[in-house]
N, C-alpha and C positions, 0 to 999 in steps of 0.2 A: 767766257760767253756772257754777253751782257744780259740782264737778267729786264724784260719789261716789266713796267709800275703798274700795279692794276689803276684802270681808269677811274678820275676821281670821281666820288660820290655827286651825286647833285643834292642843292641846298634847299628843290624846290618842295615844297609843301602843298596838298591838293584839299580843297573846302570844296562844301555845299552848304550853298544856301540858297534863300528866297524859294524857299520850297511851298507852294499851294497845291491845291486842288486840281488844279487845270493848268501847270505848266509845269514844266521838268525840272528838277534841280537847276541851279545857276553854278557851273562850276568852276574856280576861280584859281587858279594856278601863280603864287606869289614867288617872291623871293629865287628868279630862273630868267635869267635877261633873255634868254635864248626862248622861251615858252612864254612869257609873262603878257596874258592877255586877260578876260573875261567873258565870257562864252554869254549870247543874250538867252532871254527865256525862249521856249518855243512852245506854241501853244497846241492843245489838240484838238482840232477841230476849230468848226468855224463856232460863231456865238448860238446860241440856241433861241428863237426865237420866241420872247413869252406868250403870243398869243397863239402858239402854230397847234397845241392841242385843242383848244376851243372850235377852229377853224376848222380841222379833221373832222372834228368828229360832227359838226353841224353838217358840213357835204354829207359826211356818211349817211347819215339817217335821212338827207333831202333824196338820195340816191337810193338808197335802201327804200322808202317809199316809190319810187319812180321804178327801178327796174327789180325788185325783188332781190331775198338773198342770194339765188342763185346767179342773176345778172350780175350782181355786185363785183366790182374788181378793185382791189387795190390801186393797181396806175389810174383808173379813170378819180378814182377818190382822190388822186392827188393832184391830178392836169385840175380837178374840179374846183379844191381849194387851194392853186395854185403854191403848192409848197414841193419840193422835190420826194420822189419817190420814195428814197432813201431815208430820208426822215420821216415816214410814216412806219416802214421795218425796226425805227433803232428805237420807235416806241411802242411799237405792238409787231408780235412774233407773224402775223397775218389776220386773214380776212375776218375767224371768230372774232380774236381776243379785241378786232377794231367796234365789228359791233357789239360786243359786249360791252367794251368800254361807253359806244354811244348811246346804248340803249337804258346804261345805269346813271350814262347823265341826265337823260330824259326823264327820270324816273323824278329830277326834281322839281320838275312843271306841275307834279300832281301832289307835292309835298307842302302847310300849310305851317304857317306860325303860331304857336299858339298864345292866342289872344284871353285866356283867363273865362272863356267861355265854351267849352267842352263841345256843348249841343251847336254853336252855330260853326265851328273847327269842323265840325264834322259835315255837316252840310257843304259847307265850303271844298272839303275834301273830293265830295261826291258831285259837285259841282266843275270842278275841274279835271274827274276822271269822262264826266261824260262830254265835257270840249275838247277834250282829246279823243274820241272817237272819231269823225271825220277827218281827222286831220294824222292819221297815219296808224291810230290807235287801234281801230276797227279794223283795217286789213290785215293786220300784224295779227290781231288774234284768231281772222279766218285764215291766213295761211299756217296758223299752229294746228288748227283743227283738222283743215286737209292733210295734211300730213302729222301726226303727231310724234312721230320716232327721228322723224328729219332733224338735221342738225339745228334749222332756223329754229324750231320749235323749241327747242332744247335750249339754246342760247336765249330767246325768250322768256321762257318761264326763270331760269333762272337773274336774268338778270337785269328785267321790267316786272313779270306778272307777279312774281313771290315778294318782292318790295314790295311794290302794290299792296298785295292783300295785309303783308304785314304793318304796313304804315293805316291801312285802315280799319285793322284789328284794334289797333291803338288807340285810335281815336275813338272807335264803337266801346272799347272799356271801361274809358274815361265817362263814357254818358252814361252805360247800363251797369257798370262794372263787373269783377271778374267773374267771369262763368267758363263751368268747359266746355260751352257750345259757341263760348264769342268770339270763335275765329270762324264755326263754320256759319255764324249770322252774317257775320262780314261775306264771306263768299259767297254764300247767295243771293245778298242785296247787291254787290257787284255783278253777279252774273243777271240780275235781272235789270240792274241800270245798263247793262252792255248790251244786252236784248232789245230793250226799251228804245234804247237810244240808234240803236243799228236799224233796228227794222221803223221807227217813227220817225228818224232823222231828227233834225234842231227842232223840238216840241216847243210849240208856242205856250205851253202852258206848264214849265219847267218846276213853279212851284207843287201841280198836281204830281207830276211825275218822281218830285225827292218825298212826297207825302207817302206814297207808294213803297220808296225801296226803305223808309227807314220803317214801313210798318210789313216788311219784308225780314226787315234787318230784327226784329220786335222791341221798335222806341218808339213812345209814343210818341207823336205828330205834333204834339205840345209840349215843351219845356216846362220843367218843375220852377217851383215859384224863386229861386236860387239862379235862374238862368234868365237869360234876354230873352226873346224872342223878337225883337225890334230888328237886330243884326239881319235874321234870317227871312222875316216875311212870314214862317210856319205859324 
């Protein structure tokens, strides 16, 4: 009985390379006439678009001021900065974490350089929390109040209003330096510039009004002989 040859081995050899980030092995199959090709990359996904978080998240907050948190919808944020749906979900799990995201970007309009000059950083600071009040800031902190257990609220404090105070804790200890009341001097001259500014609207007389919250805040109204006071007008 004839006895069959086991079939011969192949001589082929199997590699990977050109392996990155964002494409799959290259796998290359040599020395096999019958198999001998080069498989291309394949990529996953389309390119990601550098500007497309900017974009999100500027709709959001235009929309989030216009129809409130709870009108707020994902699809409409996305038809609004026309970018697909889907790529709004594969960078924020939903509607919080979007405006969380946009409300801690906003947080850096009210953020200053500092300029080597303590007292007028801080003016400066207080200056552009109170140009943020008409302009989306003020409603945001009357719909925390209406409701304070509400989710918007909660997404607010954390992740505008506690920046906030803390970015302007910092500047207030630079001028008076450390105390363990100079975070609660900070929040009260906030909440009196937010007062101020809510119930008098754009004050035409903007200088009386920062003389007020930093003698709120308890800075005097005048810089030490160490500081400008040219920068600020005070």
């Amino acid at each position: 009985m004839p006895v069959t040859p086991p079939p011969p081995r192949t001589s082929a050899r199997v590699g990977f390379g050109g392996v990155t980030g964002t494409t799959f092995p290259v796998i290359m199959i040599s020395d096999n006439l019958r198999y001998r090709k080069r498989m291309q990359p394949v990529h996953r996904g389309r390119p990601r678009r550098a500007d497309i978080d900017r974009v999100a998240l500027e709709h959001a907050l235009v929309l989030l001021q216009e129809r409130g948190y709870d009108g707020l919808r994902m699809k409409d944020v996305a038809e609004s900065a026309g970018i697909g749906l889907g790529a709004l979900y594969r960078r924020w799990a939903g509607k919080k974490e979007l405006v969380m995201a946009a409300l801690r970007a906003d947080v850096t309009r009210h953020e200053t350089d500092d300029t080597g000059d303590p007292f007028a950083d801080l003016v400066t600071a207080l200056e552009r929390i109170g140009d943020a009040v008409p302009h989306g800031l003020g409603r945001l902190i009357a719909a925390c109040l209406a409701d304070p257990d509400s989710e918007l609220a909660r997404v607010a404090i954390e992740a505008k209003l506690t920046p906030m105070i803390d970015g302007l804790t910092a500047r207030l200890e630079r001028v008076a330096g450390a105390a363990p009341d100079v975070r609660m001097r900070a929040e009260s001259g906030l909440l009196y510039l937010l007062w101020r500014t809510a119930v008098g609207g754009q004050t035409a007389d903007a200088t009386a009004l920062h003389r007020r919250v930093l003698h709120v805040m308890g800075v005097p109204a005048q810089p030490g002989p160490e500081q400008s006071s040219t920068a600020t007008g005070l």
